[in-house]
Backbone as a printed PyTorch tensor [residue, N CA C, xyz], in Angstrom:
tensor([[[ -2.0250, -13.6460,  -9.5800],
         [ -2.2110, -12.8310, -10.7770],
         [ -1.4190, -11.5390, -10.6580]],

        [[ -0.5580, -11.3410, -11.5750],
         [  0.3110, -10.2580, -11.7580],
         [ -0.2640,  -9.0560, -11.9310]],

        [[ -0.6870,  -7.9840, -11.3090],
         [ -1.5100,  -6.5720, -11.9910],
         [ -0.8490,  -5.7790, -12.4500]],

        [[ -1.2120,  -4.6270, -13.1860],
         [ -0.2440,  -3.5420, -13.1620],
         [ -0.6890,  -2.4400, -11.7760]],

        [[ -0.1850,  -1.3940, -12.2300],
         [  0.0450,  -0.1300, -11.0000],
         [ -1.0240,   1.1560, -11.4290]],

        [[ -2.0860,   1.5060, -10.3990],
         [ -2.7310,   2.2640, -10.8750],
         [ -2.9890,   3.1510,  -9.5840]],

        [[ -3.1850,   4.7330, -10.1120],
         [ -2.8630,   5.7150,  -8.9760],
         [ -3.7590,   5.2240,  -7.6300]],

        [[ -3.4390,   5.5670,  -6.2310],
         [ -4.3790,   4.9650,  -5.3960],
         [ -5.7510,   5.5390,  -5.9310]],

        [[ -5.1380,   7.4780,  -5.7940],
         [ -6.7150,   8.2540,  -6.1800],
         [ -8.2450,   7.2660,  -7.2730]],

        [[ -7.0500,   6.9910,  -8.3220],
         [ -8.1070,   6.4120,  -9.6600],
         [ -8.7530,   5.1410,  -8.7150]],

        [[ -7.7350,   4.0130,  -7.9780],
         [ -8.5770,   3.3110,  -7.0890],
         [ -9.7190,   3.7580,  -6.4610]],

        [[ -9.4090,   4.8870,  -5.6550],
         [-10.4760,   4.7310,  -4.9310],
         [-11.6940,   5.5290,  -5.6110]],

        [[-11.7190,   6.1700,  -6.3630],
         [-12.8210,   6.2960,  -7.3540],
         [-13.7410,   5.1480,  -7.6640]],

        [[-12.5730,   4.2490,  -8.0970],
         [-13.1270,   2.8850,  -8.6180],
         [-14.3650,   2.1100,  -8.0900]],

        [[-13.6150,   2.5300,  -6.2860],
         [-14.3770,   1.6540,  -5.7270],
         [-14.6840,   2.9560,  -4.2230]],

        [[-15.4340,   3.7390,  -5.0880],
         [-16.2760,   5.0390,  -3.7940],
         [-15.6950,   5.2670,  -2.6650]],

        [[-14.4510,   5.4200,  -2.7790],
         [-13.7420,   5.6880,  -1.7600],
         [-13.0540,   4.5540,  -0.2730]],

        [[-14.1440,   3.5410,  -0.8370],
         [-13.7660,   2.4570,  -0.0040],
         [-12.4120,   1.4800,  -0.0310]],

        [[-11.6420,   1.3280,   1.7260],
         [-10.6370,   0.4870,   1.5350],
         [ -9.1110,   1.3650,   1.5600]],

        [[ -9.4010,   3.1380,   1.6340],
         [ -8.2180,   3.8970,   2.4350],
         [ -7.8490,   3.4500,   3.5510]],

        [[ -6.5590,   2.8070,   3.5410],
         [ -5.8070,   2.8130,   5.0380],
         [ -5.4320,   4.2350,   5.4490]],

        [[ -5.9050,   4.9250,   6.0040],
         [ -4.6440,   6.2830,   6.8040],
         [ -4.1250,   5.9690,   7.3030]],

        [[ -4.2040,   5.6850,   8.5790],
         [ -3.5160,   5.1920,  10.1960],
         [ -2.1060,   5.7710,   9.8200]],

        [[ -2.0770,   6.7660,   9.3100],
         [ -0.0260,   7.1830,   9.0910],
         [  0.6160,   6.6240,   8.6230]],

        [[  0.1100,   5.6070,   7.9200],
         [  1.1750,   4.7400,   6.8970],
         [  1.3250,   5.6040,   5.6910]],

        [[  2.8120,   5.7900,   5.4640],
         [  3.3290,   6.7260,   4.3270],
         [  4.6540,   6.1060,   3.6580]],

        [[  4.7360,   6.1040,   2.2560],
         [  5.7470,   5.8790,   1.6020],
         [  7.2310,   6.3470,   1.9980]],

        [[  8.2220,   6.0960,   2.3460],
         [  9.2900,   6.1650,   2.5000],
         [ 10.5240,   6.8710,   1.7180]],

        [[ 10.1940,   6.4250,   0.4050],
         [ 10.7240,   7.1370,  -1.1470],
         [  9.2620,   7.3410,  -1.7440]],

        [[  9.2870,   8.9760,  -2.0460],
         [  7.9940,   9.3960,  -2.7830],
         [  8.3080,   8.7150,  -4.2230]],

        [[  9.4440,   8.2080,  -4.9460],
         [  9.0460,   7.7510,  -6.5390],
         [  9.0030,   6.6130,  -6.2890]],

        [[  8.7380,   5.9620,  -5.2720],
         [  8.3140,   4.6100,  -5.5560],
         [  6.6390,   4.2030,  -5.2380]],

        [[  6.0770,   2.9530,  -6.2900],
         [  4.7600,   2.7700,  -5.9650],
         [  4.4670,   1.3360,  -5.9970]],

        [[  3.4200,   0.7570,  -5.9230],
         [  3.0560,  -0.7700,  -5.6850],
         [  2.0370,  -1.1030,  -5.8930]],

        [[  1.9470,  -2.2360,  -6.3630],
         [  0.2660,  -2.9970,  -6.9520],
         [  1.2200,  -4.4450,  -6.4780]],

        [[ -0.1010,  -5.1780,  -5.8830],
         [  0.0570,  -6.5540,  -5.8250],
         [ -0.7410,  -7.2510,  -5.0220]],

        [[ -0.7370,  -8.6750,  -4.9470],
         [ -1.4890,  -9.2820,  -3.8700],
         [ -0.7640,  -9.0610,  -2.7990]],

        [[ -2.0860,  -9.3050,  -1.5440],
         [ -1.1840,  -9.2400,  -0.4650],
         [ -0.8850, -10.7390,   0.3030]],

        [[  0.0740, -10.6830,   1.2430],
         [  0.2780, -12.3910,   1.7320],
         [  0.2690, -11.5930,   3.4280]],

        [[ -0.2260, -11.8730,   4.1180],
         [ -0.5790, -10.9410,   5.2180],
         [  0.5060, -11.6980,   6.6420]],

        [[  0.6850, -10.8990,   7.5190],
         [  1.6190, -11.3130,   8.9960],
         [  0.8850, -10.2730,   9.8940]],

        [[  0.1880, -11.3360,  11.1270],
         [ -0.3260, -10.5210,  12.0380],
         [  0.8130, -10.5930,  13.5340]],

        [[  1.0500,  -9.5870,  13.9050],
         [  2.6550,  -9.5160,  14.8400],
         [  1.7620,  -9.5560,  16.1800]],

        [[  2.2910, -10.2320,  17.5170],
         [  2.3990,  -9.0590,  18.8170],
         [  3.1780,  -7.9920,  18.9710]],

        [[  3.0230,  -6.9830,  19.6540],
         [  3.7560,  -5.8030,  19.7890],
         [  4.9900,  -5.6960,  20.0200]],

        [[  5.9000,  -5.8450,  19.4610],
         [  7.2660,  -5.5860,  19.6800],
         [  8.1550,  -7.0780,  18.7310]],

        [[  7.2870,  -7.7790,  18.0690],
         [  7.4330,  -9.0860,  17.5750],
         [  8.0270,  -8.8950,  16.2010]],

        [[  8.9090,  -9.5100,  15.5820],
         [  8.8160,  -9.6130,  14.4380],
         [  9.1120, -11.0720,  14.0680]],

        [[  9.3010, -12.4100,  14.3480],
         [  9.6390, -13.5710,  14.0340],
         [  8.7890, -14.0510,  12.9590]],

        [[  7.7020, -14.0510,  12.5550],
         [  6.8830, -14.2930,  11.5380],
         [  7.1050, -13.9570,  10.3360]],

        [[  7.6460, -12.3080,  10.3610],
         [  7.8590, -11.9350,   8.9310],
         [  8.7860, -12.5500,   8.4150]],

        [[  9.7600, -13.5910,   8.8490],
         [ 10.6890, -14.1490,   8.2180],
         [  9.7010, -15.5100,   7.9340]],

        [[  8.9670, -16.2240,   8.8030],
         [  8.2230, -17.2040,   8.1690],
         [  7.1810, -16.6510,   6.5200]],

        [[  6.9780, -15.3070,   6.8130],
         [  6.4140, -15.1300,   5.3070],
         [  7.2730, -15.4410,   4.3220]],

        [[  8.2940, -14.6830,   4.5380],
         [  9.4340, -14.8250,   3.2950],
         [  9.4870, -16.2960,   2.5420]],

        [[  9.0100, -17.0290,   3.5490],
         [  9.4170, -18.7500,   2.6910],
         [  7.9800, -18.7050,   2.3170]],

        [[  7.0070, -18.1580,   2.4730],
         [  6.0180, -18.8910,   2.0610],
         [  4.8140, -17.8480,   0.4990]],

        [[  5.7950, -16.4650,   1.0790],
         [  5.4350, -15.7720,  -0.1910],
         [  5.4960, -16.1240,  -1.8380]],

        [[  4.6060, -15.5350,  -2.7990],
         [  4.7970, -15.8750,  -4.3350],
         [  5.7790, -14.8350,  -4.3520]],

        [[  6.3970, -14.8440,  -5.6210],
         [  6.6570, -13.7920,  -6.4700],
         [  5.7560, -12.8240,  -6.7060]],

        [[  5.7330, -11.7430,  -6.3180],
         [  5.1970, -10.0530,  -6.8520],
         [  4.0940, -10.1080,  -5.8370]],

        [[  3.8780, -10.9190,  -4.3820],
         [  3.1800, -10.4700,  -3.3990],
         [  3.7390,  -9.1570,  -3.2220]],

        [[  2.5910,  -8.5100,  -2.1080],
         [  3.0650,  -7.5870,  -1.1240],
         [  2.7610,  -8.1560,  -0.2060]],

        [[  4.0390,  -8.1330,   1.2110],
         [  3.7600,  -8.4360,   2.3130],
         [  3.1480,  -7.3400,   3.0870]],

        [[  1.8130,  -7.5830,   3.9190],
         [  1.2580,  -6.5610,   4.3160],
         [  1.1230,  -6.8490,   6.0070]],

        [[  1.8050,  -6.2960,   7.2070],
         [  2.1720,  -6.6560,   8.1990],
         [  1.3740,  -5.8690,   9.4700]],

        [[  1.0530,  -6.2540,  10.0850],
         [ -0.1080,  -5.6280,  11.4260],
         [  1.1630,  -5.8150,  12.5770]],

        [[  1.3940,  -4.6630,  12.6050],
         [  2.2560,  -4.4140,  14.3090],
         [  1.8790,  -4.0130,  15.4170]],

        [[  0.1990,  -3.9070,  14.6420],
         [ -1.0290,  -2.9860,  16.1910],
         [ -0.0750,  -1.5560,  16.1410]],

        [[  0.1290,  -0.8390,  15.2510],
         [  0.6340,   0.5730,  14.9630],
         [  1.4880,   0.4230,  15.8520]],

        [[  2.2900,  -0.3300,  16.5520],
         [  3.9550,  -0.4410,  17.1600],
         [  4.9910,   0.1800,  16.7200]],

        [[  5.5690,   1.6880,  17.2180],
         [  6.7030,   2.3800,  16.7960],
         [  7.7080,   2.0730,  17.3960]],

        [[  8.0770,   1.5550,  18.3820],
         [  9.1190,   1.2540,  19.3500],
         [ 10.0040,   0.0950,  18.9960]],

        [[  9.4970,  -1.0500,  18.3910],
         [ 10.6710,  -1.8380,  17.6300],
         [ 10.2480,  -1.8270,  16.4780]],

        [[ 11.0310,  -2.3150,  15.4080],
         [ 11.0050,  -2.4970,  14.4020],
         [ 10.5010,  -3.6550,  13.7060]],

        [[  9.7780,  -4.0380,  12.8140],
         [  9.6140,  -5.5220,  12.1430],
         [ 10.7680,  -6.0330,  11.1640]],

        [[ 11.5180,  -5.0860,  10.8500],
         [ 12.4290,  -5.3580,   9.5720],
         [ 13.4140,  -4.0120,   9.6730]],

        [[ 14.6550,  -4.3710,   9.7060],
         [ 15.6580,  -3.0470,   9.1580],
         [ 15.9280,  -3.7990,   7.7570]],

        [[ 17.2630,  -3.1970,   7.3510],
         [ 17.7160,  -3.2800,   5.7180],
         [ 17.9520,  -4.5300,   5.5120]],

        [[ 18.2530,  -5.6680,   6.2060],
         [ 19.2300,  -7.5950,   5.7450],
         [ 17.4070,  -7.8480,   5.8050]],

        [[ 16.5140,  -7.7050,   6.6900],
         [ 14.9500,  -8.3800,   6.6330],
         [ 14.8080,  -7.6620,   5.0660]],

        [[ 14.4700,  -6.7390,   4.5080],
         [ 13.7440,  -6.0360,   3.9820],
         [ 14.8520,  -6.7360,   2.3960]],

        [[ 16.5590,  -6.6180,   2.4590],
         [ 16.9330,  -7.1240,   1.5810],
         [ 16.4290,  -8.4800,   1.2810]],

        [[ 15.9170,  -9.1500,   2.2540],
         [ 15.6310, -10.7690,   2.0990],
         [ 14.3280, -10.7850,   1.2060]],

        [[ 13.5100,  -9.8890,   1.5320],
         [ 12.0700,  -9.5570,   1.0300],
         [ 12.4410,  -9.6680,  -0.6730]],

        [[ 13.3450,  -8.1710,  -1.3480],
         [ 13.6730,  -8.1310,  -2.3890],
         [ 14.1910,  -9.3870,  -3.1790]],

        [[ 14.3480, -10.4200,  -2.4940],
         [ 15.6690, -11.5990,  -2.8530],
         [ 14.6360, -12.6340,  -3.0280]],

        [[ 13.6860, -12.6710,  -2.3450],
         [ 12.7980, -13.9400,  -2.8600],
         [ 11.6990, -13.2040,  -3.5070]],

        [[ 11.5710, -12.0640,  -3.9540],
         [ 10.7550, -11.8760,  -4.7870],
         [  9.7170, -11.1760,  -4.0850]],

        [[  9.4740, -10.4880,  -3.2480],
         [  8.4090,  -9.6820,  -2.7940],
         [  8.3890,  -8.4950,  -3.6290]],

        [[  7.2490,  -7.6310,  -3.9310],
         [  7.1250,  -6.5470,  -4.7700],
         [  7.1160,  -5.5480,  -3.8410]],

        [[  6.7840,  -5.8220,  -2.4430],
         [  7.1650,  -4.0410,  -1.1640],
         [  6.5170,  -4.4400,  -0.0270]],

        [[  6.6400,  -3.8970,   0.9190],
         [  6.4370,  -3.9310,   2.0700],
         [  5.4380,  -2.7370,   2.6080]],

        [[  4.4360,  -2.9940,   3.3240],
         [  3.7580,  -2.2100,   4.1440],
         [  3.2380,  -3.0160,   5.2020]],

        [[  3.3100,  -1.9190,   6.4740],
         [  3.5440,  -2.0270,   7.8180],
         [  2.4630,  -1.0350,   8.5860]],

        [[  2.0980,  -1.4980,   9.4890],
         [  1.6560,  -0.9100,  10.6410],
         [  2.0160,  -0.5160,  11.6710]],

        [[  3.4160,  -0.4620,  11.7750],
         [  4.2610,  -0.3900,  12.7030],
         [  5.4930,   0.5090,  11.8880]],

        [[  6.4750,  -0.0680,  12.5710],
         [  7.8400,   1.0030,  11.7820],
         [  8.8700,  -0.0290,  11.4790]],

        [[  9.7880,   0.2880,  10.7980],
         [ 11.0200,   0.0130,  10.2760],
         [ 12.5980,   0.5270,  10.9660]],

        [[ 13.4430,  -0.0530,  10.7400],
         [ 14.7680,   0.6610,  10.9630],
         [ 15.9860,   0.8280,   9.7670]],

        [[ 16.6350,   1.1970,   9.9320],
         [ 17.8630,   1.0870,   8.9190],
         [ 17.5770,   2.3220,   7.7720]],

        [[ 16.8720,   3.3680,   8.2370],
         [ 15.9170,   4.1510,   7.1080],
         [ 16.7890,   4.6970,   5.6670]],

        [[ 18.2850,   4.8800,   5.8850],
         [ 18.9400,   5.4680,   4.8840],
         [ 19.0980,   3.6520,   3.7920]],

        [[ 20.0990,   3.0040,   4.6990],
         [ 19.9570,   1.5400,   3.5560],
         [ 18.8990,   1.2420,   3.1500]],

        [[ 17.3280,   1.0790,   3.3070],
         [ 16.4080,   0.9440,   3.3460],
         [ 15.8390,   1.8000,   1.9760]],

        [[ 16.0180,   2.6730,   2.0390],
         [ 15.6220,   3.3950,   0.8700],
         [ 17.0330,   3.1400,  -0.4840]],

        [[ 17.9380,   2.7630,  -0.2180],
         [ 18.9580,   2.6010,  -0.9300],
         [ 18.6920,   1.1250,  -1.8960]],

        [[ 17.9250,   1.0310,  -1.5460],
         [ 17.7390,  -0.6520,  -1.8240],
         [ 16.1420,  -0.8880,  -3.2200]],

        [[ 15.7830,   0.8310,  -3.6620],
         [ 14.8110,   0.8050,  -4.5810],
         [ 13.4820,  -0.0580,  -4.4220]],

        [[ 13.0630,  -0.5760,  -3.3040],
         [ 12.2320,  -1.1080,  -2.8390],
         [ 11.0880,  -0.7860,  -1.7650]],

        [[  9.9040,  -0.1980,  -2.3220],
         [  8.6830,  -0.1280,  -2.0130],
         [  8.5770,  -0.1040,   0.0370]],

        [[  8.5510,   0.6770,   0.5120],
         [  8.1610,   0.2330,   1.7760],
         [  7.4300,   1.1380,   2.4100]],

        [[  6.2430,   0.9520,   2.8180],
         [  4.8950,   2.0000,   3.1510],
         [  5.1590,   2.0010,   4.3720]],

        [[  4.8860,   2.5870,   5.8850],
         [  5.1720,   2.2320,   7.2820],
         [  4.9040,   3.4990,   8.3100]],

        [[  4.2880,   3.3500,   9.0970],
         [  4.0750,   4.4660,  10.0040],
         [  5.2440,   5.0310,  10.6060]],

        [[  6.5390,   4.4070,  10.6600],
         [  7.3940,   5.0860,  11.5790],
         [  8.4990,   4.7790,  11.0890]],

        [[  9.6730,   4.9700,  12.0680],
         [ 11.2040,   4.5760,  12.0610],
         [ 11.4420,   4.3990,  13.5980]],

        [[ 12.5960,   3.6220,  13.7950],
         [ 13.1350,   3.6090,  15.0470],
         [ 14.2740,   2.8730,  14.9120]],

        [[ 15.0980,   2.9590,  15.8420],
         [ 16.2210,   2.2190,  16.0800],
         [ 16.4420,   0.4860,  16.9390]],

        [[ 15.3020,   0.5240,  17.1800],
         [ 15.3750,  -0.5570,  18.1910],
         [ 14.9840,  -1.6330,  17.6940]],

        [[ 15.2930,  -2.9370,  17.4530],
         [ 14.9390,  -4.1180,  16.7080],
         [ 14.2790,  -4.7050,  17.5840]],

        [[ 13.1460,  -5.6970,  16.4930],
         [ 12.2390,  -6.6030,  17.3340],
         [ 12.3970,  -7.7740,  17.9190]],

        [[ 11.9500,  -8.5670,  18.3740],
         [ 12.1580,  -9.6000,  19.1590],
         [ 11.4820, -10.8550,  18.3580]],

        [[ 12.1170, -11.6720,  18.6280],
         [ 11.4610, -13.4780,  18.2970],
         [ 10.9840, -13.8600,  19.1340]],

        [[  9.9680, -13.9350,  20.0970],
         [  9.5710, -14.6410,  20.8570],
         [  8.3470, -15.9230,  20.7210]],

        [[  7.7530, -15.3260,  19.2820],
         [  7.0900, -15.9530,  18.8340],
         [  5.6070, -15.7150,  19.1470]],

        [[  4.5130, -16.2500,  18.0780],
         [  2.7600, -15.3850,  18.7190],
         [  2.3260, -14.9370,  17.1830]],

        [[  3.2800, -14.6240,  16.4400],
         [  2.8270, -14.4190,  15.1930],
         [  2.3540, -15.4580,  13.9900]],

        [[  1.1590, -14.7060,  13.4630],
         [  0.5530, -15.1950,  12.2750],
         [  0.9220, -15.1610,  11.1480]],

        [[  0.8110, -15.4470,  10.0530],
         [  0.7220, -15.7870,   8.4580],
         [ -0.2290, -16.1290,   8.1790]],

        [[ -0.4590, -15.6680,   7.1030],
         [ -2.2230, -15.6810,   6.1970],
         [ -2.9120, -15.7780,   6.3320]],

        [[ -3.2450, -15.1100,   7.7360],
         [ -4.3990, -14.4910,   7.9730],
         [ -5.1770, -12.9210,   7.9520]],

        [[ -6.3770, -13.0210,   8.4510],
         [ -6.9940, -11.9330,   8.3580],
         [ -5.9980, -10.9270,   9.1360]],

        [[ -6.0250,  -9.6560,   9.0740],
         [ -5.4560,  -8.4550,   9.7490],
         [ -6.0340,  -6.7300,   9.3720]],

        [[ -5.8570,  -6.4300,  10.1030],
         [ -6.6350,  -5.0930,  10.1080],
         [ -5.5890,  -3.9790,  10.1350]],

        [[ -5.3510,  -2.7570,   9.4610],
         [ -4.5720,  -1.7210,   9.2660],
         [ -5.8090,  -0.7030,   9.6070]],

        [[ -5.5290,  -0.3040,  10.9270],
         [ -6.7880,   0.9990,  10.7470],
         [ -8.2090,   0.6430,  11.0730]],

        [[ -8.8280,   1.0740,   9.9830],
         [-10.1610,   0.1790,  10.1100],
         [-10.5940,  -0.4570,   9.1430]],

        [[ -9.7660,  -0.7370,   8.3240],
         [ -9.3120,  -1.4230,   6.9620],
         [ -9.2700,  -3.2220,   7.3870]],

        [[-10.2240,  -4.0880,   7.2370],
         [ -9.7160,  -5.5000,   6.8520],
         [ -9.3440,  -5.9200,   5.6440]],

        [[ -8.0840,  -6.7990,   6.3260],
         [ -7.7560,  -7.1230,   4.6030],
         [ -7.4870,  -8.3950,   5.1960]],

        [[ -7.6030,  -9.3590,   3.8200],
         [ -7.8630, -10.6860,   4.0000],
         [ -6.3850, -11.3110,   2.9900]],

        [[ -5.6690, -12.2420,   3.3260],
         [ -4.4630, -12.9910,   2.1870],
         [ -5.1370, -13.3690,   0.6780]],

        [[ -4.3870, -12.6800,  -0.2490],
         [ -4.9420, -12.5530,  -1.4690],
         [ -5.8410, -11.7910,  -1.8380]],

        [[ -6.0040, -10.6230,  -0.8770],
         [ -6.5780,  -9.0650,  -1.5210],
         [ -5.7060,  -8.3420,  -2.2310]],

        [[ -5.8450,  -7.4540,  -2.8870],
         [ -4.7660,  -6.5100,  -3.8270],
         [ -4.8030,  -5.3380,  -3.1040]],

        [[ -3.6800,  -4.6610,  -2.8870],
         [ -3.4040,  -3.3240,  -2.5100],
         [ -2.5410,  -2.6680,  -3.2110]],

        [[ -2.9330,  -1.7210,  -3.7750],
         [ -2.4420,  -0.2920,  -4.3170],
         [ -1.7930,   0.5320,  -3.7110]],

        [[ -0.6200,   0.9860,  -3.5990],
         [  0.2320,   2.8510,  -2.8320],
         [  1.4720,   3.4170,  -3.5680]],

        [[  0.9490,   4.6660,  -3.1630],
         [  2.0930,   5.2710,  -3.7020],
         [  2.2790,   6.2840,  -2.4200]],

        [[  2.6380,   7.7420,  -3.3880],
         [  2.0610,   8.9810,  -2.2330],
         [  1.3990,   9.3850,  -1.9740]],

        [[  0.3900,   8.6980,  -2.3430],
         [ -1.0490,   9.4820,  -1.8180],
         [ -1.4470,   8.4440,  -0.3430]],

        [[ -1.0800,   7.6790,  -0.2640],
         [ -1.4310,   6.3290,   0.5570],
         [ -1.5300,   5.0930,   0.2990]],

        [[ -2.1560,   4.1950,   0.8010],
         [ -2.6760,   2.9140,   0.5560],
         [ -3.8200,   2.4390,   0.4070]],

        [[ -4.1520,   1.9390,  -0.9120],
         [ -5.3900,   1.5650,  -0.1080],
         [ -5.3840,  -0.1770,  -0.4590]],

        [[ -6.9670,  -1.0930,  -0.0570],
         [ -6.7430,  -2.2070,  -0.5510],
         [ -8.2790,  -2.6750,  -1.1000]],

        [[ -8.2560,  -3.2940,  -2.1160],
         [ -9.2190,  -3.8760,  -3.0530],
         [ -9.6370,  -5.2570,  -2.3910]],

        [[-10.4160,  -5.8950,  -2.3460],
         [-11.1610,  -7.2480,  -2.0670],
         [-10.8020,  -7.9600,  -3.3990]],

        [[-10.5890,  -9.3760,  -3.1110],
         [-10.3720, -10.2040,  -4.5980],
         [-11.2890, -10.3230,  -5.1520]],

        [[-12.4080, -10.1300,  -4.1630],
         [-13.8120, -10.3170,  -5.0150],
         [-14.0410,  -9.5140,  -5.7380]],

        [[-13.7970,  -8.3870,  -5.8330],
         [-13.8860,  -6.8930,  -6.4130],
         [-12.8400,  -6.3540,  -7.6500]],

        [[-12.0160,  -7.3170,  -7.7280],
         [-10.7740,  -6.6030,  -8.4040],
         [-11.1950,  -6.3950,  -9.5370]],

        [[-11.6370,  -7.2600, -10.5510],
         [-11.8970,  -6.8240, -11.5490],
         [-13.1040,  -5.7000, -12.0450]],

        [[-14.2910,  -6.1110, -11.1390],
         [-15.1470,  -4.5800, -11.4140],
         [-14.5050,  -3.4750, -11.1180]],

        [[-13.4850,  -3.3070,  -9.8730],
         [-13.0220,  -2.3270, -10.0230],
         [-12.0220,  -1.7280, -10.8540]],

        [[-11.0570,  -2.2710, -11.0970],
         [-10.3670,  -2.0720, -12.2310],
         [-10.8070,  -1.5890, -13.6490]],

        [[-12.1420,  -2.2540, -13.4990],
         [-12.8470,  -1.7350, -14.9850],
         [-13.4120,   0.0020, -15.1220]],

        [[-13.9040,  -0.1190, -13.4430],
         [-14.6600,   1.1350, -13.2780],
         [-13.1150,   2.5150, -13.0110]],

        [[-12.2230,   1.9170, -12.4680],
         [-10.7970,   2.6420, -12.2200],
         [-10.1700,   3.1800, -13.8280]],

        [[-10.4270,   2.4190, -14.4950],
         [ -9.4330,   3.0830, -16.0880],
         [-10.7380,   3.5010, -16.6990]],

        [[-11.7390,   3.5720, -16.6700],
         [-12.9090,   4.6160, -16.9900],
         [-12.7510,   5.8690, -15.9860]],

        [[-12.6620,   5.9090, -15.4150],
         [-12.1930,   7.1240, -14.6470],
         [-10.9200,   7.8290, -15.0860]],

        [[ -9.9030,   7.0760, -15.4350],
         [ -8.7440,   7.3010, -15.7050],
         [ -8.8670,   8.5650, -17.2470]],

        [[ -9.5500,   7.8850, -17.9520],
         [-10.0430,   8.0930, -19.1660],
         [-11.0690,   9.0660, -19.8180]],

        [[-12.1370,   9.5860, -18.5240],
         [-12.9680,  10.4220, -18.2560],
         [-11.6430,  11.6200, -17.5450]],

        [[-11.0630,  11.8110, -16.8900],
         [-10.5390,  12.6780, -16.0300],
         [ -9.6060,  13.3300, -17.2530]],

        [[ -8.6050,  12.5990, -17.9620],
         [ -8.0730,  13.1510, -19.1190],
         [ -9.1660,  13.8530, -19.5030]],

        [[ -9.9860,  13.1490, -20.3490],
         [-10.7810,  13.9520, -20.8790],
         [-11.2820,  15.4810, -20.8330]],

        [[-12.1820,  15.4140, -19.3350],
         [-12.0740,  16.5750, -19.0340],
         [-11.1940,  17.7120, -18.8080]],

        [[-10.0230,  17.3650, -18.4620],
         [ -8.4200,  18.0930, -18.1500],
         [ -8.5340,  18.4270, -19.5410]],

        [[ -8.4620,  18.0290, -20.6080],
         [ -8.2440,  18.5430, -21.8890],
         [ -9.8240,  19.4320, -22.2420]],

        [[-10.6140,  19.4550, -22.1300],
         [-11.1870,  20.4070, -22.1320],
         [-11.1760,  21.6860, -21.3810]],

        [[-11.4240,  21.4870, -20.3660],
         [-11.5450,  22.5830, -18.6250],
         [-10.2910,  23.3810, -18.9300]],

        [[ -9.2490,  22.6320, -19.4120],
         [ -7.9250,  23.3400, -19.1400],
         [ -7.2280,  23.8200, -20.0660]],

        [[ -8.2160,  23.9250, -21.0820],
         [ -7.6310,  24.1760, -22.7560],
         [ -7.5430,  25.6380, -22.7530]],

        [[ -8.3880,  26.3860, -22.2030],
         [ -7.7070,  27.8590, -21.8730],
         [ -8.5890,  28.5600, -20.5650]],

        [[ -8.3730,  30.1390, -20.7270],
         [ -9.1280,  30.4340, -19.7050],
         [-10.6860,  30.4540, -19.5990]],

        [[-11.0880,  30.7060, -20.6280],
         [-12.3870,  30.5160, -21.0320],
         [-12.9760,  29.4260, -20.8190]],

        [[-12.6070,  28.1420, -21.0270],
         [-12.8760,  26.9040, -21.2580],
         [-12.9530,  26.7410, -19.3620]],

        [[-12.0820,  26.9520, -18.7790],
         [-12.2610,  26.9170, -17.3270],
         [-13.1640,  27.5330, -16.9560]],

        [[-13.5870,  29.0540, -16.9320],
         [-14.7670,  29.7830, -16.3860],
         [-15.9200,  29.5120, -16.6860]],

        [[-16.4850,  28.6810, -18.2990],
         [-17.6640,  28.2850, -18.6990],
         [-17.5950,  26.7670, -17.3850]],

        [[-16.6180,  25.9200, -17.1670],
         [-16.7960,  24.7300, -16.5210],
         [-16.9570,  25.2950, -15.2400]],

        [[-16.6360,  26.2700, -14.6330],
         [-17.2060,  26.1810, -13.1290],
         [-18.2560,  27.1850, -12.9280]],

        [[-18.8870,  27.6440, -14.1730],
         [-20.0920,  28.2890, -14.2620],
         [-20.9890,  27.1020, -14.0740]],

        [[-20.5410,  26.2270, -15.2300],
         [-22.1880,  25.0840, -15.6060],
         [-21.8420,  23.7130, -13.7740]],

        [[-20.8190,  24.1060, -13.1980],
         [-20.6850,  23.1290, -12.1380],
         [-21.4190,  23.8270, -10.7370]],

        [[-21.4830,  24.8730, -10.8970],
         [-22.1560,  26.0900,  -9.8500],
         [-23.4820,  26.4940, -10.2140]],

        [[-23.5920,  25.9450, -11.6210],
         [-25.1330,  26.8720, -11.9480],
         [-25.3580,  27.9790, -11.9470]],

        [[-24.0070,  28.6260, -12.2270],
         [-24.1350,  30.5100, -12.3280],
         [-23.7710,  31.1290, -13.6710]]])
């Protein structure tokens, strides 16, 4: 199922804060953002041979979402992996580990969330998973959960959940305008709102 893109913040409203990855995973290009399912690759440390088995087995407008056990020292993907991603149709990449190639990489208008950079490429030796369970943090995410990021972070939704949350996420969306257009309509309008929020 194709979603659209909704701020992480309004996510996690949606759903009480639950399902922030931190662990230092950060967007790469701040104007880029992502909504999609995820198709998951669990790595050994220094591994990347799997993420190319995702590539054949991904939909269109997945996100591949990759467990490197927070591994900065090689890379899972520089710019020809990450171009391959774009080419069969992946919607972005996020990592638990790091990346290389960081200038082509961003040249390429494509989504990539990741704790690090480095120069050193990974190894095939083989040990890696596909579609399975994997953990970012203290975050489980399961193949065919939805995850949300931009710059604020990542977070990820349960399939079981997507739609209550989504419902409860653009009511929020919709309430927050709201108030912004009141609170912020002048100065007055601000000092009565953090009077009646303080009780003073």
């Amino acid at each position: 199922m194709k979603i659209n893109y909704y701020p992480t913040t309004a996510i996690s409203d949606g759903q009480n804060g639950e399902g922030f990855v931190g662990h230092g995973i950060q967007v790469i290009r701040d104007d880029l953002v992502l909504a999609g399912k995820v198709i998951t690759v669990q790595l050994p440390v220094g591994e990347n041979g799997a993420v190319l088995e995702a590539l054949l087995l991904a939909e269109e407008g997945d996100v591949l979402v990759v467990d490197a056990r927070g591994d900065c020292n090689r890379a899972i993907a520089g710019d020809f992996v990450i171009a391959m991603m774009q080419k069969v149709g992946i919607a972005g990449l996020i990592v638990n580990g790091a990346i290389r190639d960081l200038e082509a990489v961003r040249s390429l208008d494509f989504p990539v969330f990741c704790k690090g950079t480095t120069v050193v490429a990974g190894v095939k030796n083989g040990g890696g998973k596909v579609n399975v369970p994997v953990s970012l943090g203290a975050v489980s995410i399961s193949p065919g959960d939805y995850v949300f990021a931009d710059l604020d972070g990542v977070i990820v939704v349960p399939k079981a959940n997507l739609e209550e949350v989504l419902v409860k996420t653009k009511q929020k969306i919709v309430s927050d305008e709201k108030r912004e257009k009141e609170v912020l309509r002048d100065q007055a309008s601000t000092i009565a709102y953090l009077q009646k929020v303080t009780q003073k």
